[in-house]
C-alpha positions as CSV (number, residue, x, y, z in Angstrom):
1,X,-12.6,30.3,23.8
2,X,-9.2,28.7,23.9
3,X,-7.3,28.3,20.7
4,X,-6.1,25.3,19.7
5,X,-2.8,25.7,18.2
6,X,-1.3,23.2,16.0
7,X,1.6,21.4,17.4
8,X,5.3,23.2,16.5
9,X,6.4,19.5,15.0
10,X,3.7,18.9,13.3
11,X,3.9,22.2,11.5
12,X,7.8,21.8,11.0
13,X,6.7,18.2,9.2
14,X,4.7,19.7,7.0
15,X,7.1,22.1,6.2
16,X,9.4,19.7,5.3
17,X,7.4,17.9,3.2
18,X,6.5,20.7,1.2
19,X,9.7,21.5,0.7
20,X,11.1,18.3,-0.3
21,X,8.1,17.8,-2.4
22,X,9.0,21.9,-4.4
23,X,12.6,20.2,-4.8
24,X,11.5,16.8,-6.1
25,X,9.0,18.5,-8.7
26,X,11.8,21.2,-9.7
27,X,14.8,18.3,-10.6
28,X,11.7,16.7,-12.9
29,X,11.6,20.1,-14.4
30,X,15.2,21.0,-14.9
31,X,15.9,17.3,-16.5
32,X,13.1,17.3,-18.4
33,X,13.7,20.7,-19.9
34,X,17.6,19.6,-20.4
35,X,16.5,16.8,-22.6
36,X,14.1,19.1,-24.4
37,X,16.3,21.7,-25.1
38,X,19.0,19.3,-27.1
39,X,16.2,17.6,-28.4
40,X,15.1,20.9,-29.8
41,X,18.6,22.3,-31.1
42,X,19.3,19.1,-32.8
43,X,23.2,18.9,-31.1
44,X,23.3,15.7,-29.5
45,X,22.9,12.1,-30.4
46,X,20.1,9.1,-30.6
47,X,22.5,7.6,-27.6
48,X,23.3,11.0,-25.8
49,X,19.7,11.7,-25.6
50,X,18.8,8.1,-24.4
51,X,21.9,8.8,-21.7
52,X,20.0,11.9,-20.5
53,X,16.1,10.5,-20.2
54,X,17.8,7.3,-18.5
55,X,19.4,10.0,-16.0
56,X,16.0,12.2,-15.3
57,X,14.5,8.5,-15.3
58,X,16.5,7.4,-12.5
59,X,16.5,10.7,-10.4
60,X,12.7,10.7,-10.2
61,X,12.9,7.3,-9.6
62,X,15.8,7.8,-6.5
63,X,13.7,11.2,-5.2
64,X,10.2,9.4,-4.8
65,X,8.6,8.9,-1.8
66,X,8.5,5.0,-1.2
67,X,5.7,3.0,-0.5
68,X,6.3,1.4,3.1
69,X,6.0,-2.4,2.8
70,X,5.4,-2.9,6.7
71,X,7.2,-6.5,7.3
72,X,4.8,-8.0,10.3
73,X,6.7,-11.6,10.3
74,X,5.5,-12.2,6.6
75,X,7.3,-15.0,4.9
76,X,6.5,-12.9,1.7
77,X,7.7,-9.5,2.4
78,X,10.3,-9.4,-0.2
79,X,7.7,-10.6,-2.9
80,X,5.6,-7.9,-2.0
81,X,8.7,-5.5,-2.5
82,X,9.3,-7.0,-6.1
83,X,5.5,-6.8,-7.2
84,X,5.5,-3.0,-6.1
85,X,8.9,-2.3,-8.0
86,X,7.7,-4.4,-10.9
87,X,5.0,-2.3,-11.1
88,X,7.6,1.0,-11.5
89,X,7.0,2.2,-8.1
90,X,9.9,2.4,-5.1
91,X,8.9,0.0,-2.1
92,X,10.9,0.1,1.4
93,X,10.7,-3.1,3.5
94,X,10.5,-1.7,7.6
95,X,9.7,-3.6,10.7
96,X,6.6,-3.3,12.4
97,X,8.3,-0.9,15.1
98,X,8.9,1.7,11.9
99,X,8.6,5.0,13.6
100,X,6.0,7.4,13.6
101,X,7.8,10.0,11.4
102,X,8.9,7.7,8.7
103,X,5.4,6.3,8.5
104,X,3.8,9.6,7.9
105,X,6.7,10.7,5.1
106,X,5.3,7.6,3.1
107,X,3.7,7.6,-0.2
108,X,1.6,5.0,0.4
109,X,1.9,1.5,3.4
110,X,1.2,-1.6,2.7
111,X,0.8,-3.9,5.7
112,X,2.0,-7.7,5.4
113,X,0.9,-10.7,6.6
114,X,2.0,-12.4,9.4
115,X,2.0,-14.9,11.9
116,X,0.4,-12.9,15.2
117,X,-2.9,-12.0,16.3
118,X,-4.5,-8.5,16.4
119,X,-5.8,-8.8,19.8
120,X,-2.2,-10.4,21.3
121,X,0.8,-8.5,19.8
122,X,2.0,-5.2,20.2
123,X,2.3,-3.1,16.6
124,X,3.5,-0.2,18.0
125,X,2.3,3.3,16.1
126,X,0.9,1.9,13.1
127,X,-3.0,1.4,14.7
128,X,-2.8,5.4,15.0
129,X,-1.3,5.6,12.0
130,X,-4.5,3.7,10.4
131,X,-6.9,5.9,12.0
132,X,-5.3,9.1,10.8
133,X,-3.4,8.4,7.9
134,X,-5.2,10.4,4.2
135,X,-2.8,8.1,2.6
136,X,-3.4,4.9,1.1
137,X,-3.4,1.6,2.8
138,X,-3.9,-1.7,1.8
139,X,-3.7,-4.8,4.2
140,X,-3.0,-8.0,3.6
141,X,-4.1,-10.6,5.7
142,X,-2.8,-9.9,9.1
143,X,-2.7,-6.3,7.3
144,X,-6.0,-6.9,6.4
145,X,-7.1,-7.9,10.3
146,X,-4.9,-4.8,11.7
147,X,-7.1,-2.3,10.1
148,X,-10.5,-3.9,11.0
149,X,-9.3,-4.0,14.4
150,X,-8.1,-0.6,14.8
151,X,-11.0,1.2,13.2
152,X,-13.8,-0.8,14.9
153,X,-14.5,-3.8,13.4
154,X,-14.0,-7.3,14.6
155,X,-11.8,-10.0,14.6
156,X,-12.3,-13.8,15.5
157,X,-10.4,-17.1,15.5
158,X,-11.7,-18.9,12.1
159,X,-13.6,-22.0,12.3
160,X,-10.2,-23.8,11.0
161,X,-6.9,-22.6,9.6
162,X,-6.7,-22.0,6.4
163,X,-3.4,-22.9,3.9
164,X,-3.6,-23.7,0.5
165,X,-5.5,-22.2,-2.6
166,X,-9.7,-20.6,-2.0
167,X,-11.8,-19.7,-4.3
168,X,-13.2,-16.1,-4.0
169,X,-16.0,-14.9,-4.8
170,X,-16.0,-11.0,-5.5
171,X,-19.2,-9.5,-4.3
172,X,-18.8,-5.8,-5.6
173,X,-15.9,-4.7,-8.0
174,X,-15.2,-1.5,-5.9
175,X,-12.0,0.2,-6.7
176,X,-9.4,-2.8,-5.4
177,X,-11.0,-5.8,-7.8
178,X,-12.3,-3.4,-10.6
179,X,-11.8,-5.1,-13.5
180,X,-11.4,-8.8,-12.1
181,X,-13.8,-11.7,-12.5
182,X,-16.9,-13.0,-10.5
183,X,-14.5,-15.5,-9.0
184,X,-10.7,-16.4,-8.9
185,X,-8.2,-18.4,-6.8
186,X,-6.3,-17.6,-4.5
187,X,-3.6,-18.0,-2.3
188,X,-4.9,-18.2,1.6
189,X,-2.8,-18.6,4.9
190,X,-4.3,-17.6,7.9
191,X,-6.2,-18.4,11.3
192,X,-8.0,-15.2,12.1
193,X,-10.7,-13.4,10.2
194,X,-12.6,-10.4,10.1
195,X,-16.4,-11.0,11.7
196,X,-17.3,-7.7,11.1
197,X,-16.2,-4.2,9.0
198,X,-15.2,-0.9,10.6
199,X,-17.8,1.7,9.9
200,X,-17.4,3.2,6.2
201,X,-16.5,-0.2,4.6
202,X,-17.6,-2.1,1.8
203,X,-17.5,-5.9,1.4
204,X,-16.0,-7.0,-2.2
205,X,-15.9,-10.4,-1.5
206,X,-16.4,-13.6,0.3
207,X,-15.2,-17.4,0.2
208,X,-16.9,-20.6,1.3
209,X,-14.6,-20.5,4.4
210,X,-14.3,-16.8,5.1
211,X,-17.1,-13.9,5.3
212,X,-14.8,-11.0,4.1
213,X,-12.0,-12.0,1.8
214,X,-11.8,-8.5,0.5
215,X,-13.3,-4.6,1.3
216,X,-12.1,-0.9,1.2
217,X,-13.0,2.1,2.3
218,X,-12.6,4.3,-0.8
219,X,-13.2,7.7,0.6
220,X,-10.3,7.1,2.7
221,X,-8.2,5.0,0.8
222,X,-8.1,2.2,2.7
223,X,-8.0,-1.5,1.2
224,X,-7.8,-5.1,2.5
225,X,-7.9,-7.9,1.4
226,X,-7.3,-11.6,3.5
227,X,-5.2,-13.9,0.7
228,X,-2.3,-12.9,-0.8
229,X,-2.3,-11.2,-3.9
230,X,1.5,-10.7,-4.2
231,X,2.3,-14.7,-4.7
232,X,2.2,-16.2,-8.3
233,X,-0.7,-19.2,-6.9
234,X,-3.4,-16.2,-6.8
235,X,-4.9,-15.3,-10.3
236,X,-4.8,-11.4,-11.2
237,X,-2.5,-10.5,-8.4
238,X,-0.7,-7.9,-9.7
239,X,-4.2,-6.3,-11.1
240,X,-5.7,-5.9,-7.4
241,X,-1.4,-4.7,-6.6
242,X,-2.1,-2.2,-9.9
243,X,-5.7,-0.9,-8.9
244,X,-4.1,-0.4,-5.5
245,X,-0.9,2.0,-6.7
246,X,-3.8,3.6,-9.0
247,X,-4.4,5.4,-6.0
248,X,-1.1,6.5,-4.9
């Protein structure tokens, strides 16, 4: 039998990653310790130890892997960046032509929403990053539409357009609505929708207009959902943005 050997970049990837993550957790350590230490021996101020806390703060904060806000020709890209950091985590806006490696060094994506079609452009590597990824995803509209279509489900022109606010209806809680109502409003902008899930997927909820406004594959960490949380017109938007980062 031939042995499959894993491929030398690959391995050196991984490599790095451990090693940046063995530096990351040791500067939490040292700062941490610092602050305990003078803490401890009583020889430093109120405002000298809130000086050093705010410096650890900020150095885990500036050595965390971002979560990669995938820009596909969303209008609301930015808001999406200022939900994530509002919610204490580092987001990175890229294009949709981000590259293979920087995709995989991620924390977490999160894939806009956007004006083309899943059948009609071209997204470059983020379909195989989908399929393979163990991180979490979570789509949004045409985010929501990219990961149907890459892991087997389908996509269809809607009946009619939709713009404006929708009611939805959650069907099961799962782990991106836990914690929401049995219906909200929310903010909707699309022409596509998903007919039917990939394998592995669960439905959380539907609208009048729209089959599956919401669904996730836990196992794999892998959300969607067809409105737009991040705007201010849907109710408990930054709860389904929260739930999501629960999982990073």
């Amino acid at each position: 039998m031939t042995e499959v050997k894993e491929p030398l970049f690959e391995r050196s990837l991984l490599f790095s990653a451990e090693i940046n993550l063995l530096a990351y957790l040791w500067n939490i350590y040292a700062h941490v310790n610092s602050v305990v230490i003078c803490i401890y021996k009583g020889n430093v101020s109120g405002f000298e130890i809130r000086l050093l806390l705010l410096v650890a703060y900020n150095l885990v904060r500036g050595n965390a892997m971002p979560i990669l806000i995938v820009d596909m020709g969303s209008q609301y890209s930015h808001v999406i960046w200022r939900s994530v950091r509002d919610l204490s985590r580092e987001g990175k806006i890229v294009p949709k032509d981000v590259s293979q490696k920087e995709l995989s060094s991620a924390e977490a994506i999160i894939l806009s929403g956007g004006p083309s079609s899943v059948t009609k452009d071209n997204f470059h590597s983020i379909p195989n990053q989908i399929k393979k990824s163990g991180m979490p995803i979570l789509g949004i509209c045409l985010g929501h539409q990219l990961i149907a279509h890459s892991l087997g489900g389908k996509v269809v022109k809607g009946k009619s357009a939709e713009y404006g606010i929708s009611k939805i209806v959650v069907d099961e809680g799962g782990v991106l609505l836990s914690g929401l109502p049995k219906s909200f409003n929310a903010w909707v902008s699309h022409f596509d929708e998903v007919a039917a899930m990939p394998p592995g997927f669960v439905r959380l909820a539907h609208s009048e207009t729209c089959g599956v406004e919401a669904m996730e594959n836990a196992k794999r960490k892998i959300f969607s959902v067809q409105f737009h949380p991040e705007v201010w017109h849907t109710e408990n938007g930054e709860k389904i943005l929260q739930n999501f980062l629960s999982q990073v």
